[in-house]
KEROMAR-394382 format. One record per residue: residue number from 1; residue in one letter; x, y negated, z of N, C-alpha, C in turn. Coordinates in nm, 4 decimals, padded with zeros to 6 digits. Layout:
N
+-----+------+----------+----------+----------+----------+----------+----------+----------+----------+----------+
|  nr | rest |      nc1 |      nc2 |      nc3 |     cac1 |     cac2 |     cac3 |      cc1 |      cc2 |      cc3 |
+-----+------+----------+----------+----------+----------+----------+----------+----------+----------+----------+
| NUM |    A |        X |        Y |        Z |        X |        Y |        Z |        X |        Y |        Z |
...
+-----+------+----------+----------+----------+----------+----------+----------+----------+----------+----------+
This chain:
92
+-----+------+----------+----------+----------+----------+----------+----------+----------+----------+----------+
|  nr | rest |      nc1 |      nc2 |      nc3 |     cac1 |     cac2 |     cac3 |      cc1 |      cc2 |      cc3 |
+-----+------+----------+----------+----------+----------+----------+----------+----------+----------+----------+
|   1 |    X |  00.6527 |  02.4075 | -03.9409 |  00.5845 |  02.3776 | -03.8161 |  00.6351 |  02.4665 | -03.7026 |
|   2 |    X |  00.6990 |  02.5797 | -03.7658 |  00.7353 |  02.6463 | -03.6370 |  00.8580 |  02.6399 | -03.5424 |
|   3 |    X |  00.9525 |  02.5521 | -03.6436 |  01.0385 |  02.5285 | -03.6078 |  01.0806 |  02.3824 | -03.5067 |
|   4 |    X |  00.9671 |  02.3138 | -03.5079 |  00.9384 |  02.1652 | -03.4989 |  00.9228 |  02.2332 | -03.3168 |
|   5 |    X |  00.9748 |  02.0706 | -03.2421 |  00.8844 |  02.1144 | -03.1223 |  00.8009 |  02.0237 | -03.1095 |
|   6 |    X |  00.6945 |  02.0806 | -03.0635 |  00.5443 |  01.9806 | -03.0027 |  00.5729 |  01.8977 | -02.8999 |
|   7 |    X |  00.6329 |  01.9284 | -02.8106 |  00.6572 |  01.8419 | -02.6919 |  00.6812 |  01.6938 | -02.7478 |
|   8 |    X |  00.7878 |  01.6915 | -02.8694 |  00.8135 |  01.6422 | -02.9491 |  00.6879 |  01.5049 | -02.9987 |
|   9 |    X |  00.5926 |  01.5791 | -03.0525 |  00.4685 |  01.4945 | -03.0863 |  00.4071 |  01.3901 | -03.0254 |
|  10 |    X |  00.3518 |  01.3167 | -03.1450 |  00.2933 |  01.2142 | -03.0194 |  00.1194 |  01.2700 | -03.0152 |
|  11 |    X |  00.0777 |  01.2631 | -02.8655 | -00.0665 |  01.3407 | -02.8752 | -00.1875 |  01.3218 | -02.9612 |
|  12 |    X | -00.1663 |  01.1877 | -03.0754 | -00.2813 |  01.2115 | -03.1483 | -00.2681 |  01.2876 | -03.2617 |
|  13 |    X | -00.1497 |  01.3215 | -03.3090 | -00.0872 |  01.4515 | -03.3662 | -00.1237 |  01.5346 | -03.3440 |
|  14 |    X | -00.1229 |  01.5461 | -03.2090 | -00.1287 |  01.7252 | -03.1115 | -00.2906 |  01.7383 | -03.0871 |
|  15 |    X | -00.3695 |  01.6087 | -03.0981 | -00.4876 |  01.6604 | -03.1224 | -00.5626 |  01.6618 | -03.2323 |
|  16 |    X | -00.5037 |  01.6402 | -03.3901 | -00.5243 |  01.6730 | -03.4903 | -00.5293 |  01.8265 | -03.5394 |
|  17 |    X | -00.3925 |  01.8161 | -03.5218 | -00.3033 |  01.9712 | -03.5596 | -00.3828 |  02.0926 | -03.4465 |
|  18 |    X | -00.4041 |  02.0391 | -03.2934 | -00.4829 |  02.1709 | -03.2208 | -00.6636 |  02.1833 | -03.3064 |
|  19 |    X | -00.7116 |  02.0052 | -03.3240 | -00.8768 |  02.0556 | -03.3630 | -00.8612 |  02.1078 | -03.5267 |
|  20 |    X | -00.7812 |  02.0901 | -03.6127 | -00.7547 |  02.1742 | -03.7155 | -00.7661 |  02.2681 | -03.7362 |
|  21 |    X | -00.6882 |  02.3594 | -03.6265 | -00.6619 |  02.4962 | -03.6008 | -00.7859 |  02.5535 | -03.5783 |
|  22 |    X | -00.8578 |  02.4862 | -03.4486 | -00.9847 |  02.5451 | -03.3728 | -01.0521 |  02.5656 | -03.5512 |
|  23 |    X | -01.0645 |  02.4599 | -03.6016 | -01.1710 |  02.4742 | -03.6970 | -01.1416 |  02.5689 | -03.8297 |
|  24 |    X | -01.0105 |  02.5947 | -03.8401 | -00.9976 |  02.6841 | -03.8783 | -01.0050 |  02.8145 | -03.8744 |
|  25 |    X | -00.9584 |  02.8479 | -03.7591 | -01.0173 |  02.9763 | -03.6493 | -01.1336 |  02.9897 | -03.6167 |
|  26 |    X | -01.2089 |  02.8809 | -03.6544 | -01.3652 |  02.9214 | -03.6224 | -01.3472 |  02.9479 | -03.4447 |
|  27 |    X | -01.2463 |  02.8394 | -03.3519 | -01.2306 |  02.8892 | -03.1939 | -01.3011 |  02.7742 | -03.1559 |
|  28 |    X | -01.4672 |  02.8131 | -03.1488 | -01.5286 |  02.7502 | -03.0884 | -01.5501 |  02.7509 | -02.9228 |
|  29 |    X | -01.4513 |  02.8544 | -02.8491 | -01.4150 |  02.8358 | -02.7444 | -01.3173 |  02.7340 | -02.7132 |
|  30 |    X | -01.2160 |  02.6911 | -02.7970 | -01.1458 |  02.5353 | -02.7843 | -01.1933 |  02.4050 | -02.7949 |
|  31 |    X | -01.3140 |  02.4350 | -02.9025 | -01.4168 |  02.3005 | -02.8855 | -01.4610 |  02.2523 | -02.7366 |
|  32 |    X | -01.5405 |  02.3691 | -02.7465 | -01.6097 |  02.3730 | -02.6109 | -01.5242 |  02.2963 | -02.4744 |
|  33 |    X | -01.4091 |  02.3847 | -02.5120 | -01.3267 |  02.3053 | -02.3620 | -01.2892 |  02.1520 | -02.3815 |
|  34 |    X | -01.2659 |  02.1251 | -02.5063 | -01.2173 |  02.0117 | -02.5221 | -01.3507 |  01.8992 | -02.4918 |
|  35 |    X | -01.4715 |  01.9167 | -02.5389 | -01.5467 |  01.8404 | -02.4983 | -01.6155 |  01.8305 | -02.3417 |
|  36 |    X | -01.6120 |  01.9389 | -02.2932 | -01.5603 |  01.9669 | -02.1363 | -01.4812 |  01.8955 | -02.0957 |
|  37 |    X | -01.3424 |  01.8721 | -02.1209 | -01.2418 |  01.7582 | -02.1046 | -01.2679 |  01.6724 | -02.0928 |
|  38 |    X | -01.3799 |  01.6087 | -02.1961 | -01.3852 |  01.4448 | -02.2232 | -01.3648 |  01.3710 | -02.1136 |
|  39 |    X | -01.4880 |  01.4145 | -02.0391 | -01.5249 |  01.2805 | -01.9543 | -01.4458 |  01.2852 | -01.8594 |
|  40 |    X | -01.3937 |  01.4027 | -01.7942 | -01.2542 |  01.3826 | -01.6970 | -01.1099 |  01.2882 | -01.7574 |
|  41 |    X | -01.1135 |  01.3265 | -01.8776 | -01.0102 |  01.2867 | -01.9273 | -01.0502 |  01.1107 | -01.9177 |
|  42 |    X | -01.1180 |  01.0556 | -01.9903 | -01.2175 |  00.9290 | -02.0122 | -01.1596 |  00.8579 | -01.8333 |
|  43 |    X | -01.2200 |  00.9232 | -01.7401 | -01.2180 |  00.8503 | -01.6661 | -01.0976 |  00.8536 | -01.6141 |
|  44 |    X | -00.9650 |  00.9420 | -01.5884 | -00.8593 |  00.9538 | -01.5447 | -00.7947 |  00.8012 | -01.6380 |
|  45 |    X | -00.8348 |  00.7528 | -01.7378 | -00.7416 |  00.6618 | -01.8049 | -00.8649 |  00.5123 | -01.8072 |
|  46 |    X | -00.9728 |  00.5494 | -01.6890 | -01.0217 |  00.4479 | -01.6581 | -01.1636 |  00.3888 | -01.7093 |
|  47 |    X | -01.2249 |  00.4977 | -01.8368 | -01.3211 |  00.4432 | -01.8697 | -01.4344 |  00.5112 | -01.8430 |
|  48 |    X | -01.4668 |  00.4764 | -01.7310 | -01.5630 |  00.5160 | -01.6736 | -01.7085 |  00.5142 | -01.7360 |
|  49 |    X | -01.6878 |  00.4235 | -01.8076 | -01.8890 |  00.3981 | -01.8721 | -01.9192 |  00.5528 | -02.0146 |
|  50 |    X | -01.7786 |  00.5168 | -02.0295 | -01.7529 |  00.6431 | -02.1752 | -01.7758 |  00.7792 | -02.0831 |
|  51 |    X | -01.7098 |  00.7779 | -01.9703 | -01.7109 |  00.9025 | -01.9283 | -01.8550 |  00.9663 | -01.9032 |
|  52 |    X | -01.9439 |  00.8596 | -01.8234 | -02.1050 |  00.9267 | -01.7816 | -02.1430 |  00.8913 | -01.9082 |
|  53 |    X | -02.1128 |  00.8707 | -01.9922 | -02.1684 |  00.9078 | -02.1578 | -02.1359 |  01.0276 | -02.2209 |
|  54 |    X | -02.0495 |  01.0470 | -02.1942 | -02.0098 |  01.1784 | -02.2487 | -02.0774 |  01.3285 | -02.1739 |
|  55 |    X | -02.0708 |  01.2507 | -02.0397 | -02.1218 |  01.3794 | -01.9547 | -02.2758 |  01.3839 | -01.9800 |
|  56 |    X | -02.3423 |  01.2919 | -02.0175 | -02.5003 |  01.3280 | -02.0563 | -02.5012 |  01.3673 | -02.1784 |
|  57 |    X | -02.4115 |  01.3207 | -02.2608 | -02.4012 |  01.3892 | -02.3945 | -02.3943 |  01.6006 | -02.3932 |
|  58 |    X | -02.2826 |  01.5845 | -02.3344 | -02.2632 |  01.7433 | -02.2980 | -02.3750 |  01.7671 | -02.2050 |
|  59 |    X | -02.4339 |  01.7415 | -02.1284 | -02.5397 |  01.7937 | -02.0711 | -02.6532 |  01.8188 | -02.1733 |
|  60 |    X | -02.6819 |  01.7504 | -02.2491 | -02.7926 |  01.7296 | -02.3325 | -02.7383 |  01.8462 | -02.4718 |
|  61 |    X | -02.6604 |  01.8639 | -02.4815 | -02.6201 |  01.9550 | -02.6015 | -02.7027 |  02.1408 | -02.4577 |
|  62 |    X | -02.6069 |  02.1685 | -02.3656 | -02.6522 |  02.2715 | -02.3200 | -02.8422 |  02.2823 | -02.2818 |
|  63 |    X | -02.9020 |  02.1455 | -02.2398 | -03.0009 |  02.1510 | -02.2507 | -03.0739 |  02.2218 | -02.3802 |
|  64 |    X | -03.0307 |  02.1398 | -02.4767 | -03.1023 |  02.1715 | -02.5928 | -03.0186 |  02.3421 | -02.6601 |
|  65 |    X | -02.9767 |  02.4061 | -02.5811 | -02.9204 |  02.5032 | -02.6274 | -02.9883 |  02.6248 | -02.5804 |
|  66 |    X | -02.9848 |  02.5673 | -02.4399 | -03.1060 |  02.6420 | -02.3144 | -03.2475 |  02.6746 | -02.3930 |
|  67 |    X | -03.3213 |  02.5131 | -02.4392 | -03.4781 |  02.4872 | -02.4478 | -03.4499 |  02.5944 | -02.6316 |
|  68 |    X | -03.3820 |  02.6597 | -02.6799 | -03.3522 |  02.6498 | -02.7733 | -03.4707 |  02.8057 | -02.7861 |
|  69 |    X | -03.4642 |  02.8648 | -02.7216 | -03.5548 |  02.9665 | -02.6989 | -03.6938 |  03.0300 | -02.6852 |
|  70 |    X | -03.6941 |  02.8461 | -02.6509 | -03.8892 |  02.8451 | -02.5734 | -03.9401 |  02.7685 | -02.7253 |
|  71 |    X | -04.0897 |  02.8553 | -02.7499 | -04.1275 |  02.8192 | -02.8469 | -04.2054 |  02.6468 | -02.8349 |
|  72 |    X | -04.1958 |  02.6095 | -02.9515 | -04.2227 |  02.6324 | -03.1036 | -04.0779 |  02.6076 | -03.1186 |
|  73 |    X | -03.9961 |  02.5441 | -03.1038 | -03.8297 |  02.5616 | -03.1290 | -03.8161 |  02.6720 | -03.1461 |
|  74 |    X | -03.7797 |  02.7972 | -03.1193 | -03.7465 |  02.9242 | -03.1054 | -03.8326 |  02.9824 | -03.2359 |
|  75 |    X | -03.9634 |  02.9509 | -03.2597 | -04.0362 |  02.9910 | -03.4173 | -03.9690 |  02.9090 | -03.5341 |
|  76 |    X | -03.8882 |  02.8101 | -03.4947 | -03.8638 |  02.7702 | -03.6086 | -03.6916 |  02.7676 | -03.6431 |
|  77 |    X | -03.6335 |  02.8169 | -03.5304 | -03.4934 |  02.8964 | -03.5309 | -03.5453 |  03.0080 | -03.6199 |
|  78 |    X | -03.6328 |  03.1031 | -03.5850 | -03.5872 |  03.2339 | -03.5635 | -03.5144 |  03.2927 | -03.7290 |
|  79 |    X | -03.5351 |  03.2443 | -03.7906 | -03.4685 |  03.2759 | -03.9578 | -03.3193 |  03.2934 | -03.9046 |
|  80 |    X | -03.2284 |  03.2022 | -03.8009 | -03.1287 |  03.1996 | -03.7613 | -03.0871 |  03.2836 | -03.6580 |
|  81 |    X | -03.1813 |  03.3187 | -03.5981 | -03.1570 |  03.4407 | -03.5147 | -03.1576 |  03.6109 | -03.5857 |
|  82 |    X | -03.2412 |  03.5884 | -03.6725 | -03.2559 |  03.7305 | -03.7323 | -03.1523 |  03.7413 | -03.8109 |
|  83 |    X | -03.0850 |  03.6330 | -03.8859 | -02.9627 |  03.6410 | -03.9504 | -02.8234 |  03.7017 | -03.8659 |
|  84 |    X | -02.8249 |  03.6239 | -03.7759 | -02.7412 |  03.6349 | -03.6680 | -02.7133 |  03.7906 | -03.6011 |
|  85 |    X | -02.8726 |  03.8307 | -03.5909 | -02.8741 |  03.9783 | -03.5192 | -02.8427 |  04.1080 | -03.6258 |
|  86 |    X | -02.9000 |  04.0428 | -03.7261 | -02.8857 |  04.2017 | -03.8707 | -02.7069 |  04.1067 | -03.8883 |
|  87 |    X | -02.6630 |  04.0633 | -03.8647 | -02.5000 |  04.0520 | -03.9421 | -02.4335 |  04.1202 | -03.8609 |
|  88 |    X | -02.4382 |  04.0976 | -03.7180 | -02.3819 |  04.1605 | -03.5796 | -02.4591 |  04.3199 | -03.5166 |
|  89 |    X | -02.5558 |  04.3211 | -03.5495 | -02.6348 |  04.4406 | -03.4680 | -02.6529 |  04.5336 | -03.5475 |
|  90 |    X | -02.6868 |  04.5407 | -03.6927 | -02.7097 |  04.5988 | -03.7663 | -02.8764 |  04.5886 | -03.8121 |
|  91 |    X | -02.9107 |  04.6481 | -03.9199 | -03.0862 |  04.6492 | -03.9387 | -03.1544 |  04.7579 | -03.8111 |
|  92 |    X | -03.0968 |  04.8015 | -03.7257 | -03.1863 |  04.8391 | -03.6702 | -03.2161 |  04.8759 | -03.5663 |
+-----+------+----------+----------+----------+----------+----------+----------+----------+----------+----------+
């Protein structure tokens, strides 16, 4: 693969082989952008109905990421938060 060039590829290749990687890397900062992308991308090639679908889709993921805090959601995370904080913060 390293020797190969990408330019080379055809892009549903190049977006196999890049969301592979992300998911391998655990680079959930490449997700992120890529679904960021969508709907610009969507509509630059004309499909406009996909695109304000996508964009309420991604809106609705940060919503529910936001509301993710305010209880009773947030009481019934919190097993996932305390995991989260003793793996990264330590016990104490």
């Amino acid at each position: 693969m390293a020797d190969e060039n990408l330019d080379d590829l055809p892009s549903p290749e190049l977006h196999a082989r890049a969301v592979r990687l992300a998911k391998e890397r655990h680079d959930v900062g490449f997700l992120w952008e890529l679904l960021r992308s969508l709907p610009a991308a969507e509509a630059t090639i004309g499909d406009m109905e996909r695109s304000e679908t996508d964009i309420m889709r991604v809106f609705g993921l940060v919503t529910d990421l936001i509301g993710a805090g305010e209880e009773p959601l947030a009481d019934a995370l919190r097993p996932l938060y305390l995991d989260y904080l003793k793996a990264h913060l330590g016990d104490g």
